[in-house]
Backbone as ProteinMPNN parsed JSONL, in Angstrom:
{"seq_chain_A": "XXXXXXXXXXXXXXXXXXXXXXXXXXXXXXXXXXXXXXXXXXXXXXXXXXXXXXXXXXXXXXXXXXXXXXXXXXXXXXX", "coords_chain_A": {"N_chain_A": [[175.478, 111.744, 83.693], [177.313, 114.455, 84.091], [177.753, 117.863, 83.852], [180.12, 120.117, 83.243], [181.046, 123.554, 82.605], [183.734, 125.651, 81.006], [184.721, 128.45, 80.571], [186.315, 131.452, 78.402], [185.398, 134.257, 79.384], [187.19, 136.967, 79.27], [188.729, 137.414, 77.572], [190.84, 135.611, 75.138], [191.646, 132.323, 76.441], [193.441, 129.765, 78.083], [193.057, 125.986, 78.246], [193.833, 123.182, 79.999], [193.758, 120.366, 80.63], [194.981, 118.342, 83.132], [196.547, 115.095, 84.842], [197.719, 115.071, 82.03], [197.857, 116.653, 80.235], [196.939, 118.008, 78.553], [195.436, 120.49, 75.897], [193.184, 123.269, 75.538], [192.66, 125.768, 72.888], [190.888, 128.796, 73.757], [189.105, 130.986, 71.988], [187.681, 134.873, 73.159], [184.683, 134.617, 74.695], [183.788, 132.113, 73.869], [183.582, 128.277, 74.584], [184.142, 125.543, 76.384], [183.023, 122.188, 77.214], [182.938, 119.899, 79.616], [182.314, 116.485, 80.577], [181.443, 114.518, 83.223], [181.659, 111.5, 85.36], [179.034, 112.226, 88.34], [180.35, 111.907, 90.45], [182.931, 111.936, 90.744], [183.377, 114.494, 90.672], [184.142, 115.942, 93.508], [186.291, 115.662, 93.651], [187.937, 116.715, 91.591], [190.371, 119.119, 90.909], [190.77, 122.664, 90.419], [192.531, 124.788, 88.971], [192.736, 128.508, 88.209], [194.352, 131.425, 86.756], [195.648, 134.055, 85.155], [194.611, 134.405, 81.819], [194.072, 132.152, 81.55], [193.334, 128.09, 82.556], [193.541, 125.724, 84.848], [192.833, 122.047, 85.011], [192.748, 119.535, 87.244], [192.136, 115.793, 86.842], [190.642, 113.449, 88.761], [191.624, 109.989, 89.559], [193.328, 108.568, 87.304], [192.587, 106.575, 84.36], [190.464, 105.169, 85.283], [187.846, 106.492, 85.039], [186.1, 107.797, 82.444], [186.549, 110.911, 80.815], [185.258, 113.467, 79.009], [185.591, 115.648, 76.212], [183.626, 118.149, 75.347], [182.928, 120.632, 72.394], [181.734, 124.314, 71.666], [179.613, 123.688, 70.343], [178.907, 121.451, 71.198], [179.821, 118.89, 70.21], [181.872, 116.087, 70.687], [185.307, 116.462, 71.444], [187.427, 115.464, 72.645], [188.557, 112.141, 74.689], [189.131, 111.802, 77.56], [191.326, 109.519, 79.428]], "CA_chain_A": [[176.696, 112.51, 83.511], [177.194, 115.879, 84.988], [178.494, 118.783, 82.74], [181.185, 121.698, 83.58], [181.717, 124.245, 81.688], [185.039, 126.55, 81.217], [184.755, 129.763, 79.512], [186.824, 132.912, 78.396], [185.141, 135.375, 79.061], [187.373, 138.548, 79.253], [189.637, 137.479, 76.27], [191.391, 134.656, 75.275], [192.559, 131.377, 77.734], [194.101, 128.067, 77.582], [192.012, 125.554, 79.626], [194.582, 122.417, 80.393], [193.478, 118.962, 81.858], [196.568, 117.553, 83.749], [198.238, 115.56, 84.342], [197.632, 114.545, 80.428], [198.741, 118.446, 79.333], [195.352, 118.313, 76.923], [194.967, 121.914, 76.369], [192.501, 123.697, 74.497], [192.821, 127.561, 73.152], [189.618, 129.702, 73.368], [188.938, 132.411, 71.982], [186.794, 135.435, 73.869], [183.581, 134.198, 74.97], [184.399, 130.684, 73.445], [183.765, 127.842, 75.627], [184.391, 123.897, 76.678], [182.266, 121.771, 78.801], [183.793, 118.939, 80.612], [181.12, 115.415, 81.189], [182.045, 113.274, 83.884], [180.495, 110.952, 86.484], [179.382, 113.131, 89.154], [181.094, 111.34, 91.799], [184.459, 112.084, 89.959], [183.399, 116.213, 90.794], [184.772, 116.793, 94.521], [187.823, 115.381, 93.594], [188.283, 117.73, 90.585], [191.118, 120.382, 91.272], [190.339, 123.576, 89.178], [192.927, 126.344, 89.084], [192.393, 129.704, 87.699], [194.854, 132.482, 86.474], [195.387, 135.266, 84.014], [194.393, 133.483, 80.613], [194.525, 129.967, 81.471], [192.65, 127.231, 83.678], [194.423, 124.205, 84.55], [192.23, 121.526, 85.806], [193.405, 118.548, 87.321], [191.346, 115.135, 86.859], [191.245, 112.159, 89.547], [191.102, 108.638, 88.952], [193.034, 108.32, 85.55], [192.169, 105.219, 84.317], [189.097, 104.87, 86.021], [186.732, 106.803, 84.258], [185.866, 109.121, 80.787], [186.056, 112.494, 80.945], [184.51, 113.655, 77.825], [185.135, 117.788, 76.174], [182.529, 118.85, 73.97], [183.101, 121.978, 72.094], [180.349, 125.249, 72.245], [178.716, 122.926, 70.036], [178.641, 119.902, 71.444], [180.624, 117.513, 69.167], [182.574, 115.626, 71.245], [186.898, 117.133, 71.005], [188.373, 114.666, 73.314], [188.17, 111.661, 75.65], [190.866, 111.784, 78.428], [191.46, 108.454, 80.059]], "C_chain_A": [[176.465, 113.953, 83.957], [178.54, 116.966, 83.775], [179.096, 120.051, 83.38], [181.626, 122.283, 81.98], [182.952, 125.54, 81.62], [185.107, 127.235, 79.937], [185.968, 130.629, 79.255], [185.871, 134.017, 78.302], [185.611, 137.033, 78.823], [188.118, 138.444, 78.047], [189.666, 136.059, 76.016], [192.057, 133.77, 76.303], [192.463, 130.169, 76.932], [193.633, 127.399, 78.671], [192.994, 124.042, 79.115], [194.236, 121.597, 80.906], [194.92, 118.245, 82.058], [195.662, 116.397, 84.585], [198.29, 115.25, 82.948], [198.448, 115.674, 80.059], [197.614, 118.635, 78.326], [195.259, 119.915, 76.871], [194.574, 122.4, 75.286], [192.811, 125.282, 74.701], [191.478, 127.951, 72.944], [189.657, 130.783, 73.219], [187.7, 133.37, 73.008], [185.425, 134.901, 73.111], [183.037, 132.652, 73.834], [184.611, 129.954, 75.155], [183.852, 126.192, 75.429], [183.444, 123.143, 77.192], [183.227, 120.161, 78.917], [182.547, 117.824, 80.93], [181.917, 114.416, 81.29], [180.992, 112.97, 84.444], [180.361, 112.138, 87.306], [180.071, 112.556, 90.427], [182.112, 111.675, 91.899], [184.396, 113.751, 91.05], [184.148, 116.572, 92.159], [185.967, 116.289, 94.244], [188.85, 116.211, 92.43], [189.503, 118.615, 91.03], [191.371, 121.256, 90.443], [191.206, 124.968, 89.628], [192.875, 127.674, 88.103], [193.931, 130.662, 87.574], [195.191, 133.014, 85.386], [195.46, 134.466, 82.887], [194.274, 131.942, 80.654], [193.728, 129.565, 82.975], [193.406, 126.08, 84.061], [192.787, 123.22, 85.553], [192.499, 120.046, 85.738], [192.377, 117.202, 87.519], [191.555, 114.241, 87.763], [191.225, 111.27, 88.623], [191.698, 108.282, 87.794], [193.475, 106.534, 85.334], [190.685, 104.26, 84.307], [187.939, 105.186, 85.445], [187.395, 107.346, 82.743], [185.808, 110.056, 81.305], [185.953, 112.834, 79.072], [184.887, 115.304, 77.529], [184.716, 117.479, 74.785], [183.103, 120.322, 73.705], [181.832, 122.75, 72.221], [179.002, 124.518, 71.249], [178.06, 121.66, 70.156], [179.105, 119.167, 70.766], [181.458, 117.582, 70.635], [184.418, 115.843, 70.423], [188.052, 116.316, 71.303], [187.807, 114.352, 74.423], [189.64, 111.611, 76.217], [190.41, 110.524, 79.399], [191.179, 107.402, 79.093]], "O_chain_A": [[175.339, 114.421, 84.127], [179.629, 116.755, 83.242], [178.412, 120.878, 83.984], [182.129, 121.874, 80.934], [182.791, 126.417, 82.469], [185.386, 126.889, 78.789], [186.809, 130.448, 80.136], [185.606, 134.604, 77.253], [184.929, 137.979, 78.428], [188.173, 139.486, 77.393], [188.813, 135.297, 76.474], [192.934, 134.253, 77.017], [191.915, 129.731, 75.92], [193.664, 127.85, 79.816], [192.923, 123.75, 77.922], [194.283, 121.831, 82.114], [195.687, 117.752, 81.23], [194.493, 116.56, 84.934], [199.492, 115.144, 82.704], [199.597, 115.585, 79.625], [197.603, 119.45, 77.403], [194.991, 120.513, 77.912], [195.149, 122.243, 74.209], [193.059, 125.93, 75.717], [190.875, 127.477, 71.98], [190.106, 131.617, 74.005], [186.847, 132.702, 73.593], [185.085, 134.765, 71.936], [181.969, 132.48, 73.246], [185.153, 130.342, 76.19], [183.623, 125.687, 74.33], [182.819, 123.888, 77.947], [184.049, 119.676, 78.14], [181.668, 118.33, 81.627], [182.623, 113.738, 80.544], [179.875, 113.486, 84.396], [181.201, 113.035, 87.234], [180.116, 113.281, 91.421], [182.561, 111.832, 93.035], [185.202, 114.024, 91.939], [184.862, 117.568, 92.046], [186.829, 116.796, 94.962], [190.078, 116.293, 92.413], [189.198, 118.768, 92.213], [192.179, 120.945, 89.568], [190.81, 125.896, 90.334], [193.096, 127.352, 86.935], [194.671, 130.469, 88.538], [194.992, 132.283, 84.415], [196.434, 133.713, 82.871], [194.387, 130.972, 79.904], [193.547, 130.222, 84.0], [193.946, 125.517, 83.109], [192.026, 123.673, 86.408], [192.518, 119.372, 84.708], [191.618, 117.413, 88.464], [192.752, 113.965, 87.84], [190.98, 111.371, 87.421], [190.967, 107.68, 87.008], [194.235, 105.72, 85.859], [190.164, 103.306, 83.729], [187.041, 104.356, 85.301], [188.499, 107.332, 82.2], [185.076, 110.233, 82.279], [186.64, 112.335, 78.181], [184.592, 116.161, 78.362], [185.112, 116.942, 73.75], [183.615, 121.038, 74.567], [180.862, 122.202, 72.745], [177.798, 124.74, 71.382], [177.155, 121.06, 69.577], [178.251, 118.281, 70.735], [181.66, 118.525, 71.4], [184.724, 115.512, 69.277], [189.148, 116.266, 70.744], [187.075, 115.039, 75.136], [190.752, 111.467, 75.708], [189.348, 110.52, 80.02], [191.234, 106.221, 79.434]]}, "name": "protein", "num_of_chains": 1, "seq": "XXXXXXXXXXXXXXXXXXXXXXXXXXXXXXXXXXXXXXXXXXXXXXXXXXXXXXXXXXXXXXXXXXXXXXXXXXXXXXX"}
């Protein structure tokens, strides 16, 4: 499994997996990680802007995508 992680670092953001709408709030320097296959990864589509991430998953159906919190407990499986 291959791990991404999606931070706030300048404040608070809302990090979004579409097309589900899953969306987590973080607080500053509060973070997510994301474990998928890595095969899944170039197909990823990861947008960025002021407070918020959206990131769009392939394949749904197909695989797990897994978010751990900054502690690692598992928060949510999408698919």
């Amino acid at each position: 499994m291959m791990e991404m992680k999606f931070a706030a670092t300048d404040g608070p953001a809302r990090v979004t997996f579409e097309p589900g709408g899953i969306a987590f709030e973080l607080a500053a320097d509060e973070f997510i990680t994301l474990q998928l296959d890595p095969t899944l990864a170039p197909s990823l589509e990861i947008n960025i802007w002021p407070n918020g991430i959206s990131v769009w998953l392939p394949y749904p159906g197909e695989s797990d995508f897994i978010v751990l919190d900054s502690s690692g407990r598992e928060v949510a499986r999408l698919w």
